[in-house]
C-alpha positions as a LaTeX table, in Angstrom:
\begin{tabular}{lrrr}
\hline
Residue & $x$ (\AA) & $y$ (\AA) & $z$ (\AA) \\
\hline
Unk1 & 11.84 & 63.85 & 72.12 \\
Unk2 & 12.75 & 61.48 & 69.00 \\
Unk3 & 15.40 & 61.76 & 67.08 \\
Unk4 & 15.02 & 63.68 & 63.34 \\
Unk5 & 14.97 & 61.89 & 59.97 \\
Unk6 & 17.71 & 62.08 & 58.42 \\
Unk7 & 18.31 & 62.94 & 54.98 \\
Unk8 & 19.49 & 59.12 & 54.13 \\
Unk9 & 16.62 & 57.62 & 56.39 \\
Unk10 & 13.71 & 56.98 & 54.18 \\
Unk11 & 12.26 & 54.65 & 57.01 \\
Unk12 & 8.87 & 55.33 & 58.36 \\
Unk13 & 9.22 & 56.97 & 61.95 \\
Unk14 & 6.21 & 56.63 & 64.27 \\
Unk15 & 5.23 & 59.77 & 66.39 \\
Unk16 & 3.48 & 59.12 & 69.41 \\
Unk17 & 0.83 & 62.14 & 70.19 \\
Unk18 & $-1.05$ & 61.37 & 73.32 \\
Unk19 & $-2.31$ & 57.99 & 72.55 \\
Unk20 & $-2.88$ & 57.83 & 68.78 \\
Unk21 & 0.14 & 56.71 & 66.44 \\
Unk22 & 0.36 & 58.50 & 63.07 \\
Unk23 & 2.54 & 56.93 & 60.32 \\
Unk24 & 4.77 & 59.66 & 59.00 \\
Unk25 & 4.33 & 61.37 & 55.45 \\
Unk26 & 7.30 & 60.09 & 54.15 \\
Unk27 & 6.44 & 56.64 & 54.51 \\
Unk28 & 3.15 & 57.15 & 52.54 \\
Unk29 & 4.48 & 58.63 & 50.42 \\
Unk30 & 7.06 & 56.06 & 49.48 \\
Unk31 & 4.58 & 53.22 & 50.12 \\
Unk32 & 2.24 & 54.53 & 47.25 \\
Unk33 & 5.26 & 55.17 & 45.02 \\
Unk34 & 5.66 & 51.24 & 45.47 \\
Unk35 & 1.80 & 50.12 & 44.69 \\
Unk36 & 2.13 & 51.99 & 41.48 \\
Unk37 & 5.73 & 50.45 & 40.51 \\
Unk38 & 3.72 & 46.90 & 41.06 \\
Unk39 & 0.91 & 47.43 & 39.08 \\
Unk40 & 2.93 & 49.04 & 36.06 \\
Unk41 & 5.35 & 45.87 & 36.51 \\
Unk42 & 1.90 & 43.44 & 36.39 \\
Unk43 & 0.43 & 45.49 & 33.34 \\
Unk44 & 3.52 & 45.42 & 31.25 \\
Unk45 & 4.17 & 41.78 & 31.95 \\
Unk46 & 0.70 & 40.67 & 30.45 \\
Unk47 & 0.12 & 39.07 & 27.11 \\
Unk48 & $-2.79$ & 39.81 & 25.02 \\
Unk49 & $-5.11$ & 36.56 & 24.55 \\
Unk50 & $-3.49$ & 34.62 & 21.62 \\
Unk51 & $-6.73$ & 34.68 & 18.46 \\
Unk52 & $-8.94$ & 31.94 & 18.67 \\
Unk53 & $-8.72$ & 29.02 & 15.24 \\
Unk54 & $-12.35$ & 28.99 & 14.11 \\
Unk55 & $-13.51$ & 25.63 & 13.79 \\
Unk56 & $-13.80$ & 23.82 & 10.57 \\
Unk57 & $-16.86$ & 23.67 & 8.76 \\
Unk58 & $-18.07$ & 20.88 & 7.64 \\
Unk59 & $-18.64$ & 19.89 & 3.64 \\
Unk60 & $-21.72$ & 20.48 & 2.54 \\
Unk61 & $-22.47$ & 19.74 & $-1.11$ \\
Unk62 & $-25.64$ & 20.23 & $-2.95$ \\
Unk63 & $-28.42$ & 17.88 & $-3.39$ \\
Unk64 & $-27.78$ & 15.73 & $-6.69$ \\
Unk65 & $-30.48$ & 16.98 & $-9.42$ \\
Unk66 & $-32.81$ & 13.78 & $-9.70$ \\
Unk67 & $-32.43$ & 11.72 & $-13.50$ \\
Unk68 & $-35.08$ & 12.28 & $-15.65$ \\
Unk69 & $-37.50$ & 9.18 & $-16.04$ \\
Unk70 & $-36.18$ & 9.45 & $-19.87$ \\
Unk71 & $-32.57$ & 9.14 & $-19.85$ \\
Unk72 & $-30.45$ & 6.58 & $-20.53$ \\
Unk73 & $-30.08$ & 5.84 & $-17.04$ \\
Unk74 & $-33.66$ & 6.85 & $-15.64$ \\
Unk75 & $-36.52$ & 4.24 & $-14.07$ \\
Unk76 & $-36.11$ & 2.52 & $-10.88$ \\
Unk77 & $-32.69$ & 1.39 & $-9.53$ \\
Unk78 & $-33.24$ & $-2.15$ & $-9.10$ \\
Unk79 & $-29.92$ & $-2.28$ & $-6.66$ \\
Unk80 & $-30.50$ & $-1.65$ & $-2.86$ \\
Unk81 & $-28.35$ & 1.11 & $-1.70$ \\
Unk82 & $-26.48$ & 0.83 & $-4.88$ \\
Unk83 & $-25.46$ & 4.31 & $-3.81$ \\
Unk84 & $-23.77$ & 3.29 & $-0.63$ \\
Unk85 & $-25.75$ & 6.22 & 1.12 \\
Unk86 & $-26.68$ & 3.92 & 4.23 \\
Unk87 & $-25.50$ & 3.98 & 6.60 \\
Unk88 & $-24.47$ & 7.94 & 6.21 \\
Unk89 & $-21.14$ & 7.99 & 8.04 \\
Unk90 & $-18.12$ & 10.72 & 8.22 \\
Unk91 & $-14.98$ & 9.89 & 7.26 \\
Unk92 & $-14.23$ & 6.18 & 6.61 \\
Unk93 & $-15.33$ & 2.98 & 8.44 \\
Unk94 & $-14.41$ & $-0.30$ & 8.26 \\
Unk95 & $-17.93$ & $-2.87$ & 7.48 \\
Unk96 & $-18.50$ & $-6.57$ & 7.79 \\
Unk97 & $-22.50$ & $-5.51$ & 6.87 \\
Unk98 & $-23.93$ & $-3.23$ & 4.56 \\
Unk99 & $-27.58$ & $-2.61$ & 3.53 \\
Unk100 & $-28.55$ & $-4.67$ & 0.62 \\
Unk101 & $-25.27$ & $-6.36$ & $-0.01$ \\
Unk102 & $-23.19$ & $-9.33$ & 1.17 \\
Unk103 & $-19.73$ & $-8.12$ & 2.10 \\
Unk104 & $-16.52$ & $-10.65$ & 2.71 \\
Unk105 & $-12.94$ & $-9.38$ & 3.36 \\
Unk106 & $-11.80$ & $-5.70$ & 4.22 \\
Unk107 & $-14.44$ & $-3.16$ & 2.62 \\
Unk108 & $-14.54$ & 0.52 & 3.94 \\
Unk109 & $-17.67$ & 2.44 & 3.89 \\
Unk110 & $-16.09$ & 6.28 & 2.75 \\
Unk111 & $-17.81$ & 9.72 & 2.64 \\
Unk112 & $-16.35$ & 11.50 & $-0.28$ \\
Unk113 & $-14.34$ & 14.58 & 0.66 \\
Unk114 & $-15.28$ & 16.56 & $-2.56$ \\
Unk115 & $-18.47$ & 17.63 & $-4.10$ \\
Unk116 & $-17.65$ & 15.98 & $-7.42$ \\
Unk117 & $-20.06$ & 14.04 & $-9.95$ \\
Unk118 & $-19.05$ & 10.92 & $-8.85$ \\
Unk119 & $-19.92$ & 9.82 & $-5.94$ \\
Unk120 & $-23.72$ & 10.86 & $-6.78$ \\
Unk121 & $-24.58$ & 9.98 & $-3.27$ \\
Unk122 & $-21.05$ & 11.19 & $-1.55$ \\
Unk123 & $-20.63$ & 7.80 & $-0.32$ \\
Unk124 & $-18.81$ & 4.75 & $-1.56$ \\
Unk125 & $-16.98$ & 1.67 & $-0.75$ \\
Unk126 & $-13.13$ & 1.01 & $-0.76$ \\
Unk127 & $-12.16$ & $-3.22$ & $-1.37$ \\
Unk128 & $-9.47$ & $-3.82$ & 0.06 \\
Unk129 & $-7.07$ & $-7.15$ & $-0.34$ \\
Unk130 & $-9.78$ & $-9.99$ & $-1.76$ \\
Unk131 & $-12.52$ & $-8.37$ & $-0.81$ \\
Unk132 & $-16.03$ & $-8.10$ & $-2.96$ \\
Unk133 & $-19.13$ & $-7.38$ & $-2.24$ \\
Unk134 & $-22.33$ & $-8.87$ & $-4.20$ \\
Unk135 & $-25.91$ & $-8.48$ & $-4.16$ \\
Unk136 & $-29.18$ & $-10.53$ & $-6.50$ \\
Unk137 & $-31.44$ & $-7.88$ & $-7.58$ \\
Unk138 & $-34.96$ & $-8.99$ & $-9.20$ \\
Unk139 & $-34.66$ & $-9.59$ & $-12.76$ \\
Unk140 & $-37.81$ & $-10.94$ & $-14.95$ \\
Unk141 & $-36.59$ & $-13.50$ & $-17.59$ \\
Unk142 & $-36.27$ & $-12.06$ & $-21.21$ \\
Unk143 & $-36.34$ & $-8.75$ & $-20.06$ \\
Unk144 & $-33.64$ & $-6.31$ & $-20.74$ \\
Unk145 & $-31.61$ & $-4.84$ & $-18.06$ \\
Unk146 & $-28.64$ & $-2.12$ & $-18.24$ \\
Unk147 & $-25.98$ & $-2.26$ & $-15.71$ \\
Unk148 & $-24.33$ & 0.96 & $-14.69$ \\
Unk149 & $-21.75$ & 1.54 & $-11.99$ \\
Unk150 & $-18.23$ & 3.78 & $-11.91$ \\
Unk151 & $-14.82$ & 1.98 & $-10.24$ \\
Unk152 & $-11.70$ & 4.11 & $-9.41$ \\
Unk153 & $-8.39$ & 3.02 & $-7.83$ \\
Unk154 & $-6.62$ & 4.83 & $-4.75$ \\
Unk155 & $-3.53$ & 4.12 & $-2.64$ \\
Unk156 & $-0.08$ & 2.37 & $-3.74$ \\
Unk157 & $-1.12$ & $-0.52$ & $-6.10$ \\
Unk158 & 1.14 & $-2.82$ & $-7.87$ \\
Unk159 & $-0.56$ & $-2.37$ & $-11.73$ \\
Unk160 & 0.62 & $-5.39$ & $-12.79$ \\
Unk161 & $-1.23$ & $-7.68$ & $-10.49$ \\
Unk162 & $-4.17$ & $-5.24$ & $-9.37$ \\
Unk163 & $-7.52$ & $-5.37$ & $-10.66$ \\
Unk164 & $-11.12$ & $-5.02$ & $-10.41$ \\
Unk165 & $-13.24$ & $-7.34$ & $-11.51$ \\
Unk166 & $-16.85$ & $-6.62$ & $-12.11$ \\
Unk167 & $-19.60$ & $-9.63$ & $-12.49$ \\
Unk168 & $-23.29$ & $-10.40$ & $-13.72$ \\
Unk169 & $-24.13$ & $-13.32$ & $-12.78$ \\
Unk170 & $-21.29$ & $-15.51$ & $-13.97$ \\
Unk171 & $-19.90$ & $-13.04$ & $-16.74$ \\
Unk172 & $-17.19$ & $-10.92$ & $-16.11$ \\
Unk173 & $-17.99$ & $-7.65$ & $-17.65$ \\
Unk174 & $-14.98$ & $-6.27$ & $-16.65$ \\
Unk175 & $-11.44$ & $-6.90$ & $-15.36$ \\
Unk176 & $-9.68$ & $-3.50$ & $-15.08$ \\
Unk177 & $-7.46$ & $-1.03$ & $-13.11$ \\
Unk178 & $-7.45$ & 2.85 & $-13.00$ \\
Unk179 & $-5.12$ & 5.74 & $-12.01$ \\
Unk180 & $-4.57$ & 6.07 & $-7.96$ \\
Unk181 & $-6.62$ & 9.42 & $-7.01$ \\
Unk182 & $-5.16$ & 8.66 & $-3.60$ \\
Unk183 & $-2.00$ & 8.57 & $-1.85$ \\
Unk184 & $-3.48$ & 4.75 & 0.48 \\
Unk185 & $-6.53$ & 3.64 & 1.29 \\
Unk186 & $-6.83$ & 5.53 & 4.61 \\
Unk187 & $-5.55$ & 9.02 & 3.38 \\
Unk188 & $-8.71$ & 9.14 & 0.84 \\
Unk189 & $-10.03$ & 9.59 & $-2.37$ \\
Unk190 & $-9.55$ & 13.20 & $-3.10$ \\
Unk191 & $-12.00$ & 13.77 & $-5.74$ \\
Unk192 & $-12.49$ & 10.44 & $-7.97$ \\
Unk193 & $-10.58$ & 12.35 & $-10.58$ \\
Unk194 & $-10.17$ & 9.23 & $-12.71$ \\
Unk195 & $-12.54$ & 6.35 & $-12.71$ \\
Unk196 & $-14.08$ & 4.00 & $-15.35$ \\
Unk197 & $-18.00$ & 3.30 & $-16.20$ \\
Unk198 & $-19.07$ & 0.47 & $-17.63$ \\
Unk199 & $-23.36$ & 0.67 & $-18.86$ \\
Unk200 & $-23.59$ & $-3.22$ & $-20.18$ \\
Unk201 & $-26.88$ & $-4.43$ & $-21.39$ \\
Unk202 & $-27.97$ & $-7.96$ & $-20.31$ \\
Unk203 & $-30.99$ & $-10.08$ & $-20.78$ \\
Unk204 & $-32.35$ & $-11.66$ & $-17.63$ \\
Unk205 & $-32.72$ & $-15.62$ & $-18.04$ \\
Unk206 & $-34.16$ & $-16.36$ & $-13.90$ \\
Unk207 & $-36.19$ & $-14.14$ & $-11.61$ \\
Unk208 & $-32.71$ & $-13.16$ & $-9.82$ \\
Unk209 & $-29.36$ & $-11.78$ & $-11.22$ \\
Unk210 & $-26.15$ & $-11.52$ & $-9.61$ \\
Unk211 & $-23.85$ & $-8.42$ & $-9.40$ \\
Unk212 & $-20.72$ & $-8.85$ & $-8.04$ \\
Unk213 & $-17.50$ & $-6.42$ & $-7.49$ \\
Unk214 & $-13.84$ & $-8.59$ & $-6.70$ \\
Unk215 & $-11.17$ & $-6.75$ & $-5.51$ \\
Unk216 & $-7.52$ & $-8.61$ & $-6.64$ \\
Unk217 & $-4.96$ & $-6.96$ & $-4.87$ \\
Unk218 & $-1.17$ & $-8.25$ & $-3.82$ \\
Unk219 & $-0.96$ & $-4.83$ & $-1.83$ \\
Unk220 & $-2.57$ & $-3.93$ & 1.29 \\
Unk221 & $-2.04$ & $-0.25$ & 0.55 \\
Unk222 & $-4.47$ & $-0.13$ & $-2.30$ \\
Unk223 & $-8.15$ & $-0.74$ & $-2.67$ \\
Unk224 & $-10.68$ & $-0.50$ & $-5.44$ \\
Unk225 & $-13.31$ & 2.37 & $-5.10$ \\
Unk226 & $-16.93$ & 1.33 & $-6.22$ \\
Unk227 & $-19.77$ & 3.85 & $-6.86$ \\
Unk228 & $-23.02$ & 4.18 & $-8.35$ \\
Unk229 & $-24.62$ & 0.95 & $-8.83$ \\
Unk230 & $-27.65$ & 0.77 & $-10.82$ \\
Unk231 & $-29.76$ & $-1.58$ & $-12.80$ \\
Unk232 & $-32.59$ & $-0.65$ & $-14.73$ \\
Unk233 & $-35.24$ & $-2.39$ & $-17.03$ \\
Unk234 & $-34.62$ & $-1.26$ & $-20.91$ \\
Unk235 & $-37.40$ & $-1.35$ & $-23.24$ \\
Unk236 & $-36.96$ & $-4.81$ & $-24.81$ \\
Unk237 & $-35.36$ & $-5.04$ & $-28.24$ \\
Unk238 & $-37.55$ & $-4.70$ & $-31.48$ \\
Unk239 & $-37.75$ & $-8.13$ & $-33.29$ \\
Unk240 & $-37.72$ & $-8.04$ & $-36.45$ \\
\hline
\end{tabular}
């Protein structure tokens, strides 16, 4: 006959009846005891699922409201993508083309973070170190044309030998800086929070007239911001 269990003997103790093997109680018993200890070991070791970042959204801004055919700055915009809208881009990108104007040097194609007045379009360009960008729009001879367009500055720019110099034709209409809106040329304009306009009047003398933006610059970490380009006929002047 086998030998008890002991009261210190927790081991499992087989008991042969006839041919079948039964495991004893004790050892059940003790086995499920176990199962339960690894499960509550499992359940208190798990984390709960760290919360998800939602994505970002992107900027949407609302369509500009279209300039009445009356105002000082209405009729047809005689520029080609004066508003820098094409190519529409995100972000910033460097160009060595852009529709309807002749680009030399480093010029940056940049979607304007903000929602603000100026850009109208949301796009503009960034000259960098000597660069410009120029374009000949059609012009009829005696005819009076106004030139519009809004220049800001961004980045670290040494004032005293920065500038932007703005051209029709062969007169400089202006030669100017503005306050940085940006901490360099790559970080971004944050909301063209100062800029200039200039709205000179010119009469055409050829069938062509020149615009022309020149970026001078003795810092790579600045660049000139242009925006907003138009030229429109005027009604001529009364003679007396």
């Amino acid at each position: 006959m086998p030998a008890p269990v002991t009261g210190g003997d927790i081991r499992a103790r087989p008991i042969t009846i006839g041919l079948r093997t039964i495991t004893s109680a004790v050892h059940l018993r003790f086995r499920s005891v176990a199962v339960l200890a690894v499960a509550a070991a499992a359940t208190s070791c798990a984390t709960a699922p760290a919360p998800r970042t939602p994505a970002p959204t992107a900027l949407v801004c609302p369509a500009p409201v279209p300039t009445p055919p009356t105002s000082t700055t209405g009729g047809q915009n005689l520029v080609v993508n004066g508003g820098f809208d094409t190519p529409r881009i995100t972000g910033r990108r460097t160009v060595s083309t852009l529709a309807g104007w002749l680009v030399s040097g480093p010029v940056k194609l940049v979607a304007s973070p903000s929602c603000g007045a100026v850009p109208a379009s949301g796009q503009y360009v960034a000259l960098g170190y000597g660069a410009s960008i120029s374009q000949a729009v059609p012009t009829v001879p005696g005819k009076l044309y106004q030139f519009d367009v809004y220049e800001s500055m961004e980045g670290v720019c040494n004032i005293a030998y920065s500038e932007i110099d703005t051209y029709w034709n062969s007169t400089l209409i202006s030669s100017t800086t503005t306050p940085a809106t940006g901490r360099t040329p790559d970080a971004g304009d944050t909301a063209w929070g100062a800029y200039d306009t200039y709205t000179p009047t010119f009469i055409a003398k050829s069938a062509t007239s020149a615009i022309r933006f020149v970026a001078t610059t003795e810092a790579f970490s600045c660049a000139f911001d242009v925006a907003n380009a138009s030229v429109t006929v005027k009604p001529s002047p009364t003679l007396p």
